[in-house]
C-alpha positions in Angstrom: 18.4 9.3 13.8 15.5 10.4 12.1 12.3 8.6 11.9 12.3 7.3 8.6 16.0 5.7 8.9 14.2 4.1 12.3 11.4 2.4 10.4 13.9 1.3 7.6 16.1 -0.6 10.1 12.9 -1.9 11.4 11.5 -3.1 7.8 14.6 -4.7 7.4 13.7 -7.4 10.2 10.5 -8.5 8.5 10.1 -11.7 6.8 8.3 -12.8 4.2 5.3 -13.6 6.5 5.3 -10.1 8.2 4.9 -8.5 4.8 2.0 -10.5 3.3 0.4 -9.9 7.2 0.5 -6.4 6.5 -1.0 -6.6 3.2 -3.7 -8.3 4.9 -4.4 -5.8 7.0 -4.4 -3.0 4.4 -7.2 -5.3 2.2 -9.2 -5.8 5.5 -8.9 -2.1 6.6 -10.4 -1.3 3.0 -12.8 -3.8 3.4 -14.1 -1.9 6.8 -13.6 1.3 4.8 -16.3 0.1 2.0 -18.6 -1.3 4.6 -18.8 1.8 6.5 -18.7 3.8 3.5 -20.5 2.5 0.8 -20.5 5.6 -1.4 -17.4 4.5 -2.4 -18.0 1.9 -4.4 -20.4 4.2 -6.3 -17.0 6.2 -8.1 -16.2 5.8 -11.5 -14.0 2.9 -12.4 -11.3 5.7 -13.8 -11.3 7.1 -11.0 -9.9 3.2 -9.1 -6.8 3.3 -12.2 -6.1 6.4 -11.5 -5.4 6.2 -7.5 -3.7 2.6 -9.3 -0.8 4.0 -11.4 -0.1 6.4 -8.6 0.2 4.3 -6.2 2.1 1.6 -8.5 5.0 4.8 -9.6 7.6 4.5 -6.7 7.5 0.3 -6.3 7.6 0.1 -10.2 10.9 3.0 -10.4 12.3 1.1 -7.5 12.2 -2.3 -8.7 13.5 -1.8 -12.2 15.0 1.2 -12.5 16.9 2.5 -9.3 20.7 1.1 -8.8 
């Protein structure tokens, strides 16, 4: 079994609750990020949209237009 199959059968379990939790902890994680770094908030506002619609690609294909 390879290691993505693993986590899949393992995503599978979570409930509603475990998702948003992990959300969460992605916003707080950038949140650290930002205070340690605070270059970052310095970038160009194109620059934010950009990193956006590539990360928005796969979710939006899968959601509407995979079978």
């Amino acid at each position: 079994m390879g290691i993505i199959s693993y986590f899949n059968k393992r995503v599978k379990l979570f409930t509603i609750w475990d998702i948003k939790l992990c959300q969460l902890t992605a916003m707080l994680v950038m949140i650290i990020l930002i205070k340690l770094i605070p270059q970052i908030i310095t970038l160009n506002i194109w620059w934010y949209v950009i990193l956006l619609i590539l990360a928005a690609i796969r979710p939006m294909h899968v959601m509407f237009f995979k079978k």
